[in-house]
C-alpha positions in Angstrom: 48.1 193.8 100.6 48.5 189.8 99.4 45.3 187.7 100.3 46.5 184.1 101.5 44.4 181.5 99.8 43.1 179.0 101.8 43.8 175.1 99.7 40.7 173.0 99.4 40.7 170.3 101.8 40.9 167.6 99.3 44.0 168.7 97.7 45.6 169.3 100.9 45.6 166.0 101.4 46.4 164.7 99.0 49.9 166.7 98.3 50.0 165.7 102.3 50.6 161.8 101.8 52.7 162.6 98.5 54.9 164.2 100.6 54.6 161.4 103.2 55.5 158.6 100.4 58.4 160.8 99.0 60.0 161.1 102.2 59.2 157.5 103.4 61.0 156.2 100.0 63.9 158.7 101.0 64.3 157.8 104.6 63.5 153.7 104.5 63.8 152.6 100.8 67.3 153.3 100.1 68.6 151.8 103.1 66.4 148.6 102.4 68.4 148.6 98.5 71.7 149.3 100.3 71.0 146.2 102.6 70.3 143.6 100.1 72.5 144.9 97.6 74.8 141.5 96.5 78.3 142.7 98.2 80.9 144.4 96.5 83.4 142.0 94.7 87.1 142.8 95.9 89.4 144.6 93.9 91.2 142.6 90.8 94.9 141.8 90.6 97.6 142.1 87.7 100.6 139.9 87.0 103.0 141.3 84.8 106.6 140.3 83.6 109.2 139.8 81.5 111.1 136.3 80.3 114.6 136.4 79.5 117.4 134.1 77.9 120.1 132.9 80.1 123.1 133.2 79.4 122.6 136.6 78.0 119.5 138.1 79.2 117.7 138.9 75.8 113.8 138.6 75.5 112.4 135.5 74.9 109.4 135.2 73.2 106.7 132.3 72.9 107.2 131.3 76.6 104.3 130.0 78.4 103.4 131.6 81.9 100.0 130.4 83.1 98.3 130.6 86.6 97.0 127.7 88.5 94.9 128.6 91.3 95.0 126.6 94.7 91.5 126.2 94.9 91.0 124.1 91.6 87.0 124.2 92.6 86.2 127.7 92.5 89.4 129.2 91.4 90.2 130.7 87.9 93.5 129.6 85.7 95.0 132.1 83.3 96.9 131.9 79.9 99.5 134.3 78.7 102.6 133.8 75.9 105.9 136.4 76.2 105.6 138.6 73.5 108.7 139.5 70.9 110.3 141.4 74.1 109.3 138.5 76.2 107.0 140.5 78.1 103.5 139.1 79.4 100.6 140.2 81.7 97.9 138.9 83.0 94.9 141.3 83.7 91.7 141.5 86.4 93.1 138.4 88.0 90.8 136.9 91.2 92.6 137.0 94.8 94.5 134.1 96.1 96.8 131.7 96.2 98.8 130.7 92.9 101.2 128.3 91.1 103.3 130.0 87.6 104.4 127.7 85.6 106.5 128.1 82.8 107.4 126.4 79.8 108.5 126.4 75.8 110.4 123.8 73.3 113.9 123.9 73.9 113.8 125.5 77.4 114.2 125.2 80.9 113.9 127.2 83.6 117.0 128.6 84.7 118.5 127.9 88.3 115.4 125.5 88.9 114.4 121.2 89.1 110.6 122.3 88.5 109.4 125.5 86.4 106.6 126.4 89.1 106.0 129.5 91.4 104.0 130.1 94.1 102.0 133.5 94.6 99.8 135.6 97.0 97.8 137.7 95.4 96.0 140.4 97.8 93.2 142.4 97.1 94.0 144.8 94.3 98.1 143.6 94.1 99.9 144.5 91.4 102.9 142.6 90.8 104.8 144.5 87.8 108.4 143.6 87.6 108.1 139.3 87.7 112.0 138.2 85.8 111.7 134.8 84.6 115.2 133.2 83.1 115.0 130.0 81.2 117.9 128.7 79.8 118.5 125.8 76.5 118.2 122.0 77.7 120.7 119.3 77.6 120.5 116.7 75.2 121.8 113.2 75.5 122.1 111.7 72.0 124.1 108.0 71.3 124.2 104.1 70.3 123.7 101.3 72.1 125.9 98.1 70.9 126.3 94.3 71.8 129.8 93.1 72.9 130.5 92.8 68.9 130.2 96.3 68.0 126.5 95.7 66.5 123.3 98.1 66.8 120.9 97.2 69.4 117.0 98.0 68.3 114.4 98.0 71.5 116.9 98.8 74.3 115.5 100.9 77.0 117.8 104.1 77.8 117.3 105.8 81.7 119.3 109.0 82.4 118.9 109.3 86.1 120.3 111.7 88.7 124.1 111.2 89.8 124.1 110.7 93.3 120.3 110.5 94.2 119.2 108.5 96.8 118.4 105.9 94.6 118.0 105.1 90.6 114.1 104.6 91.4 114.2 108.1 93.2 116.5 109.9 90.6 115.1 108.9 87.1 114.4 112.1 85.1 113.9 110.8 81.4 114.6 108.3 79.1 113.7 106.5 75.8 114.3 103.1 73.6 116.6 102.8 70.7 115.1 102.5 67.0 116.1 99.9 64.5 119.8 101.2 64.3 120.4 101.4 68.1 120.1 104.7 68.1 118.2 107.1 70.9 118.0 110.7 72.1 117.1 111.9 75.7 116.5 115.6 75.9 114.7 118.7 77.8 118.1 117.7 80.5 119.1 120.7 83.3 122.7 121.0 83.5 123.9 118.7 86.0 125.7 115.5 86.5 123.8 111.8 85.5 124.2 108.0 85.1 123.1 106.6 81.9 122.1 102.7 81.9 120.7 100.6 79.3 118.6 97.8 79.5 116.9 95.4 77.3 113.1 94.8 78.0 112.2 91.8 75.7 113.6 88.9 74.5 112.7 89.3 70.8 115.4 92.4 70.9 118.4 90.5 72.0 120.8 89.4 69.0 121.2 85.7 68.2 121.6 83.5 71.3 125.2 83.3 72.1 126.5 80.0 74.5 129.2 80.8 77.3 131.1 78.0 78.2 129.5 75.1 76.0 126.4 75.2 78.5 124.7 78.4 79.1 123.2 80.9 76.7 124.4 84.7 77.7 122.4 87.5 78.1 122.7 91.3 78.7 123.0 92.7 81.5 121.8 96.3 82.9 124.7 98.4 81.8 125.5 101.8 83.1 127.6 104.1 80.6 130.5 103.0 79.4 130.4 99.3 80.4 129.8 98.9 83.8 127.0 96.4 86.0 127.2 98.2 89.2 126.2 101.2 89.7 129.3 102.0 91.8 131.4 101.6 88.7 129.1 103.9 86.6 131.2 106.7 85.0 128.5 110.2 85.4 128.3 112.4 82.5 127.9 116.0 83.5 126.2 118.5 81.4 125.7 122.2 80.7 123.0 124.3 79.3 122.2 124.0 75.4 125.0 120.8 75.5 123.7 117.9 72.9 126.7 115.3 74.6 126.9 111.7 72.1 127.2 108.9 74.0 127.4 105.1 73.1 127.2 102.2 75.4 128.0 98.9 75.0 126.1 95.5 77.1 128.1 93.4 78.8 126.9 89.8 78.8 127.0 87.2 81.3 126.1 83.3 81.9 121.8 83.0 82.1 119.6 80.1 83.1 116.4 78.6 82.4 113.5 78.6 84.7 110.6 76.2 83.8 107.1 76.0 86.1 103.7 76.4 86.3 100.9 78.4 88.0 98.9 76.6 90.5 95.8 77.6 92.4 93.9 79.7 90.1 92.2 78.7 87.1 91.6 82.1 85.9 95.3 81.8 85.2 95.0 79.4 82.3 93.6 79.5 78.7 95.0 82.2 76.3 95.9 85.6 76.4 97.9 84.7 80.1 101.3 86.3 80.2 104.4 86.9 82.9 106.2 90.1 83.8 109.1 88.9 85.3 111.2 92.2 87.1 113.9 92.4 88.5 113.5 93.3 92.2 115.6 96.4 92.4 114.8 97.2 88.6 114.2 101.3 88.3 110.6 102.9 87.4 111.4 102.6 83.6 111.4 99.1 84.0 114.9 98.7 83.4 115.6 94.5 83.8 111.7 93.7 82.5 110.9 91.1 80.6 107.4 89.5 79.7 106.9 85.9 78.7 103.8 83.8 77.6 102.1 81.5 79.7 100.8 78.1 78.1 97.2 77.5 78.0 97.9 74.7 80.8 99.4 77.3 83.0 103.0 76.0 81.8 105.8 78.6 81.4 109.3 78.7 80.4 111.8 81.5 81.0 114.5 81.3 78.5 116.8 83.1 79.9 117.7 85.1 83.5 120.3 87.0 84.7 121.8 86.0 88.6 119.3 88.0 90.6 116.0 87.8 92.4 112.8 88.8 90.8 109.6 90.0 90.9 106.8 87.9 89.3 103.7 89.1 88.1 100.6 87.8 85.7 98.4 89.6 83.6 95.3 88.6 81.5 93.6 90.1 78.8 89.8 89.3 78.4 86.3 90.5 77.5 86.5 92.4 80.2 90.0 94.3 80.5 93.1 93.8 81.8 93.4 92.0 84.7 97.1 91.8 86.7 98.1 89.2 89.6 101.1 89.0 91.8 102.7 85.9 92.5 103.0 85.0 96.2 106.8 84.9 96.0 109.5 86.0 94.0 112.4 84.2 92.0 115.8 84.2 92.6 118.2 82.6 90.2 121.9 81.9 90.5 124.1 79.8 88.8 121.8 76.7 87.5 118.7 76.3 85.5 115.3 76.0 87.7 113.0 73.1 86.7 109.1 72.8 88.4 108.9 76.0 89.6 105.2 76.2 91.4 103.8 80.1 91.6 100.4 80.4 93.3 98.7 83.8 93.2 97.2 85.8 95.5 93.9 85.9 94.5 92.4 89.9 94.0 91.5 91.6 97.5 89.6 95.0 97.8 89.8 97.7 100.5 86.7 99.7 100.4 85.1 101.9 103.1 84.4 105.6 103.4 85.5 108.5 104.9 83.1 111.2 107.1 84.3 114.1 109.3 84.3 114.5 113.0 82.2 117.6 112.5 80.0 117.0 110.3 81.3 118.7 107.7 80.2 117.7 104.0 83.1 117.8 101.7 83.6 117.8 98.0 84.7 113.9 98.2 85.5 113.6 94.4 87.6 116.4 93.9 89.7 114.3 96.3 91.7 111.2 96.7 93.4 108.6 98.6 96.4 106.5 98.4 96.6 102.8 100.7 100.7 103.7 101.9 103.1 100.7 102.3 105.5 102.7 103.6 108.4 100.6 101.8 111.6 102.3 99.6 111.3 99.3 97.4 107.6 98.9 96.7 106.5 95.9 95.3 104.4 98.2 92.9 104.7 101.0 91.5 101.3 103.4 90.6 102.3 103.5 86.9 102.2 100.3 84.7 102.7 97.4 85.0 101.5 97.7 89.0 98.0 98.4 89.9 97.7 101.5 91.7 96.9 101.6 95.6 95.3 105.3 95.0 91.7 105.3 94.4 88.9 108.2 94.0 85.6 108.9 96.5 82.0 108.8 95.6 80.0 111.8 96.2 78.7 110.4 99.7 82.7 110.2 100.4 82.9 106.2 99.7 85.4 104.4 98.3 85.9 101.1 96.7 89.9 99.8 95.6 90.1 96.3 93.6 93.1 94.4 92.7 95.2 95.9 95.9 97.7 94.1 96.2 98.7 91.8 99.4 100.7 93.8 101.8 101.1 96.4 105.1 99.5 99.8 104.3 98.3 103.3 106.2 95.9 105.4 104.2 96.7 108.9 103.2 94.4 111.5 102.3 95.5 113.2 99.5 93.3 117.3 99.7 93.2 118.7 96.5 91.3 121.9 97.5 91.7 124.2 100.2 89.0 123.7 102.7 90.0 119.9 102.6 93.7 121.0 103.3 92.6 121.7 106.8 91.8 118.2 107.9 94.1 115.3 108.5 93.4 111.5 109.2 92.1 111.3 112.7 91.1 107.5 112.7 91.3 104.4 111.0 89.4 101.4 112.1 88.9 98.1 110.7 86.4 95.8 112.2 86.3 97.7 115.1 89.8 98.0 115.8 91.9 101.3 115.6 94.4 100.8 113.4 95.4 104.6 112.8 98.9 104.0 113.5 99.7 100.5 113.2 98.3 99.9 109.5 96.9 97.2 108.5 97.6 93.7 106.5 95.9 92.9 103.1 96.0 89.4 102.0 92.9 87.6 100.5 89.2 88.8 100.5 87.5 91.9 101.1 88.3 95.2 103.7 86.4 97.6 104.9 87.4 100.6 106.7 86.2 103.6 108.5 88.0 106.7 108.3 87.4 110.0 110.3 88.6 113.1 109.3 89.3 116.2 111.7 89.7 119.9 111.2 90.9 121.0 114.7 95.3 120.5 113.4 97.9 122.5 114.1 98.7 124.9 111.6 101.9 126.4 111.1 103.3 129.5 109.8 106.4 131.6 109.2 108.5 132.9 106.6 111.9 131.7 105.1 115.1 134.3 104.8 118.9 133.4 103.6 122.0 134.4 105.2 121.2 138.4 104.8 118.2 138.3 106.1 116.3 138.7 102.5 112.8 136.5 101.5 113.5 133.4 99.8 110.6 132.6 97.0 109.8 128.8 96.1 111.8 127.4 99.3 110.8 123.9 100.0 109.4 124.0 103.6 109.0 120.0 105.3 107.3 119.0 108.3 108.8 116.0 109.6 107.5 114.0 112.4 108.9 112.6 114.9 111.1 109.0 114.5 108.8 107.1 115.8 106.5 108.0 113.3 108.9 108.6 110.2 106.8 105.3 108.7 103.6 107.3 108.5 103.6 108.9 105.5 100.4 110.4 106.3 102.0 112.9 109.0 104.9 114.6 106.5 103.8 117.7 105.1 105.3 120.0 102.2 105.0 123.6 101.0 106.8 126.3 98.8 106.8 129.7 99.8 105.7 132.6 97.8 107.6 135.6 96.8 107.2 137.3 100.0 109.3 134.1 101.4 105.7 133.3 103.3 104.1 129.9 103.8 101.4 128.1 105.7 101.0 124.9 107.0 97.4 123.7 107.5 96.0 120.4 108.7 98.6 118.8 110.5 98.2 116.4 112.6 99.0 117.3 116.4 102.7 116.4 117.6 106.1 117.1 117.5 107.9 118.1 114.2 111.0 118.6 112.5 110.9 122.1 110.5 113.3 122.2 107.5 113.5 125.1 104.7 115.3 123.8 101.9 116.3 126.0 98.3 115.1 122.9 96.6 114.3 119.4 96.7 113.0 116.8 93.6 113.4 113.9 95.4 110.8 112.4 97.8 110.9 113.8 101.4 109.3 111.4 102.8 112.5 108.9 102.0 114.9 108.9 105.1 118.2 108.9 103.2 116.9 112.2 101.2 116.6 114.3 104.2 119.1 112.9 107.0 121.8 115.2 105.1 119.5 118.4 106.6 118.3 117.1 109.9 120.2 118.4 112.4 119.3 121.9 110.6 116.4 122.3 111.4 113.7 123.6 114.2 111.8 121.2 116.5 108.8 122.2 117.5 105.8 120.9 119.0 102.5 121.5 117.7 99.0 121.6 119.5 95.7 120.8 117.8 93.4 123.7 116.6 96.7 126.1 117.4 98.5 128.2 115.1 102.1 128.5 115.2 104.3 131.0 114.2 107.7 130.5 112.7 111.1 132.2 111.1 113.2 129.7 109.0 116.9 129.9 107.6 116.8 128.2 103.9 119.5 125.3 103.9 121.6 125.4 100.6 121.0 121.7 99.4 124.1 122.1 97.4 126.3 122.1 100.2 
């Protein structure tokens, strides 16, 4: 027979609340250390690929592929270089939205204006079978000669795209000859061009020559082989891994002096003053530039123009920087000298102001930008040199401050470089009071200030682009056009790519009706009307509500045809 043993009391009691604790950790703990554990990451992504030689398809190897994430704030970007079999792979890669780019010495991608991808990456994706094909460049090597046969130094060389809507729009490289005329344009896509050469200062024109007893000659802008209009230019076409010589020759013509002065500013005077003198419809590469020095009294003397009307601008070196003026009109010469020409200047204005949501919303202002819009084909400036820019940066409390804008009509456009900003568009603009959102507004002399309201509730559109068999199209160009009455704000066009599913989204726009295009490709702006009128009537009208989305199925449009 077993005797039970009673425990002591103590004891008892003691292995009583053990138990208690044990099973109060077991019931209440854990679920307190599941609850405030930090949550689980999502799962990695992987990129991998090969990049190929066209024609031919053999591996290519030291090709450049790199990652750029869409949200430049948070996101990652990756590196990777094609091996000896022109494979690459990129590994534990964060979720989201992506640009590839590719690049490497001697290469282009093949089939493509711009070597750039866009990709959704979801949770966990693996993408394993990316083909890139990249294919030699075309190279554009040659002389440029006076109208005696002789070597030009200093001439400036623009290959620009045959039949773009304009030279401007179409420029795609370009360089200046060296002592013995000679120059060389490469990293060209197969394709068709103009070539023009130009001289941009005096001191690299041969000796003076006189036409008709009277007048010096000078050169003109000359497209390839010898013409002055552009109508007349013969285009050169060019194929992959091509290196095509030509030599162009200047054609002269009867130029004339123009003597004045600059009146109305003092700051204009002294030393260091000098003249850029353009000529209106010159090209981005300042093709038809000159620059001329401006006497201490303000005095200046052109020694020789071209027939033409030009642009006139001053610049000044100091202590302080460089400081650039535009005269209040422009020149135009035609078949006589100028004497006592009077420029006045306008003198600097500045458009500052700030920008604030209609929520509330605190954004990362100076990860973003904005650009003061004429509107115009033919800007009077351009944002590289020699024209001061009209885009300026934000403060961190989302204010702004522009000098030196230039005098003119302009809309503001707010340029979101990170994705939460990509869902707001311009809401308002007001100037003194007044709404001037859709109108503009006019800079002339003094100081602007504007306040601009921002608002999240657009439309937002999305679809997915297909060709003729009904199969995705990757990097399709989709545009949102508004409507005519509003082609003139700049502000309201909106462009995408899709990714490799053939997806896109639109975010941010502002609510109205649109014009929905999908094109194959497009290098040229889209905001310019003579760019897309060839595609118009191709595409999907639709009208979009504020704080709606909208869904969308596009046909791509074959720019080629």
């Amino acid at each position: 027979m077993h005797s039970f043993r009673q425990p002591e009391p103590g004891k008892f009691i003691a292995h009583f609340y053990l138990s208690l604790v044990l099973l109060c950790i077991i019931l209440f703990t854990s679920p307190c250390v599941a609850q405030n554990a930090p949550p689980k990451e999502p799962p990695k992504c992987t990129v991998q690929g090969e990049v190929i030689h066209e024609p031919g398809g053999q591996p290519l190897k030291k090709a450049k592929v790199e990652l750029h994430p869409e949200d430049k704030e948070n996101g990652t970007a990756y590196k990777a270089t094609s091996d000896i079999e022109g494979r690459f792979k990129f590994d534990k890669v964060e979720p989201g939205n992506y640009t590839l780019s590719l690049e490497r010495g001697g290469f282009l991608e093949a089939g493509k204006r711009h070597g750039s991808h866009t990709l959704t990456l979801q949770p966990g994706q693996e993408i394993k079978d990316l083909l890139l094909r990249m294919q030699p460049s075309a190279v554009i090597t040659g002389r440029v000669l006076d109208d005696d046969g002789d070597p030009l130094p200093g001439v400036n060389v623009i290959v620009s795209k045959y039949g773009a809507s304009s030279l401007q729009r179409g420029v795609v490289g370009g360089g200046f000859t060296d002592d013995v005329g000679e120059y060389r344009v490469g990293n060209l896509r197969p394709g068709r061009y103009l070539i023009q050469a130009a001289l941009t200062s005096y001191s690299a024109e041969p000796e003076a020559k006189v036409a008709d007893g009277t007048n010096e000659t000078a050169p003109y802008p000359t497209y390839y082989p010898a013409a002055t209009d552009k109508s007349q230019a013969a285009p050169v076409e060019l194929h992959a891994g091509d290196e095509v010589p030509i030599n162009i020759t200047l054609s002269y013509g009867p130029a004339y002096k123009v003597r004045g002065s600059i009146t109305g500013l003092p700051e204009l005077t002294g030393a260091n003053v000098n003249m850029i003198v353009r000529l209106k419809d010159a090209s981005l590469s300042q093709a038809g530039e000159f620059v001329v020095s401006v006497k201490a009294d303000g005095s200046f003397e052109i020694p020789k123009l071209l027939p033409g009307e030009y642009r006139i601008m001053f610049f000044k070196m100091d202590g302080s920087g460089f400081h650039l003026y535009q005269a209040a009109q422009t020149i135009e010469v035609k078949d006589v000298d100028l004497d006592n020409v009077r420029l006045s200047s306008e003198a600097d204005s500045e458009v500052s102001g700030r920008f604030r949501t209609d929520n509330g919303e605190t954004l990362t202002w100076p990860l973003l930008s904005l650009t003061l819009d004429s509107g115009e084909r033919d800007a009077q400036y351009d944002f590289d040199w020699p024209g001061p820019s009209t885009r300026g940066q934000f403060k961190s409390d989302g204010t702004f401050d522009m000098k030196k804008v230039p005098p003119g009509n302009y809309r503001v456009t707010f340029n979101s470089d990170t994705p939460a900003a990509r869902t707001y568009y311009v809401k308002s603009v007001s100037l003194g009071g007044q709404d001037v959102t859709a109108s503009g507004f006019s800079v002339s002399r003094g100081t602007w200030l504007l306040d601009v309201v921002l608002s999240s509730d657009g439309a937002t559109l999305e679809g997915a682009v297909v060709d003729s068999k009904d199969q995705p199209v990757s990097d399709a160009v989709v545009i949102a056009l508004p409507s005519l009455e509003n082609r003139k704000r700049r502000d309201l066009f909106k462009k995408v790519s899709t990714d490799q599913r053939g997806h896109f989204v639109l975010r941010g726009i502002r609510p109205g009706e649109y014009t929905i295009l999908a094109l194959d490709e497009l290098d040229e702006d889209y905001r310019d009307p003579d760019v897309v009128k060839p595609f118009e009537d191709r595409g999907q009208t639709v009208r979009l509500e504020k704080d709606q989305g909208t869904a969308l199925a596009l046909k791509v449009i074959q720019t080629s045809e």
